[in-house]
C-alpha positions, -999 to +999 in steps of 0.1 A: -616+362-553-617+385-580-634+416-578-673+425-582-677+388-579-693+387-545-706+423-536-729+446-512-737+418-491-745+413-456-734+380-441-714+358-420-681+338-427-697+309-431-727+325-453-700+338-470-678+310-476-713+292-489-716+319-516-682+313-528-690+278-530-718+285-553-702+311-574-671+289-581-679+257-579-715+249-585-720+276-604-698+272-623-697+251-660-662+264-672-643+249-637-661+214-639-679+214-669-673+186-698-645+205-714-626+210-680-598+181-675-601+153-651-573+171-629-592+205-628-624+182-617-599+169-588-590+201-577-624+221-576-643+190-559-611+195-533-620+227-530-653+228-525-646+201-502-623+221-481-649+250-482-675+229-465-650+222-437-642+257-431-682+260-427-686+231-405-653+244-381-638+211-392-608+227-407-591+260-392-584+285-416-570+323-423-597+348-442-582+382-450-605+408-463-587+435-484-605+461-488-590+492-506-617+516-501-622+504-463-658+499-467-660+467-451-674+460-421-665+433-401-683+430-365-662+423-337-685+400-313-660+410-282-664+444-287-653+463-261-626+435-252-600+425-279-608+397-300-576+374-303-586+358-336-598+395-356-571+415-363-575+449-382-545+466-402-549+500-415-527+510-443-518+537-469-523+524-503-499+524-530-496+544-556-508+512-582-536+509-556-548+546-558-546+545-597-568+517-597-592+533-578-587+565-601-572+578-575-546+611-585-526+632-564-544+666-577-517+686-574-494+663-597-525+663-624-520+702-627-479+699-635 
């Protein structure tokens, strides 16, 4: 999902997963509209078919939430006992990652 698309919300997966649904499928004139092929129809009504399953638990699926600035929050429900479906990676971003963010290394800006 691009960014800025879906932002400063305060949700569930499956609320979530329903704005997604909104925003790029039934929102959406460009994906499904009358100037979008017949395949491109195929494929978003797929989708948005597949969406609804992850909603209803009728389909299993993987949801990874990148978040370069770490200001996320995800609750863990088993809190103080691991959850064996949440996992939570910290990393160090890249370099490409903190330009993006305009991000510098000051003492490389004073060379």
């Amino acid at each position: 999902i691009p960014e800025n698309i879906i932002t400063g919300v305060y949700t569930t997966i499956g609320g979530f997963l329903q704005m997604v649904k909104k925003t790029f499928i039934e929102d959406s004139n460009i994906l499904i509209g009358d100037s979008a092929t017949e395949d491109r129809r195929f494929k978003v009504t797929e989708i948005g078919t597949k969406i609804d399953e992850y909603i209803q638990g009728t389909r299993h699926f993987t949801i990874i939430f990148d978040d370069l600035t770490g200001n996320s929050f995800v609750q863990d429900l088993m809190s103080p006992d691991p959850d064996p479906n949440l996992i939570f990676t910290k990393y160090q971003r890249t370099e490409e990652q903190n330009d993006f963010l305009c991000l510098k290394n000051e003492a490389s800006s004073i060379e």
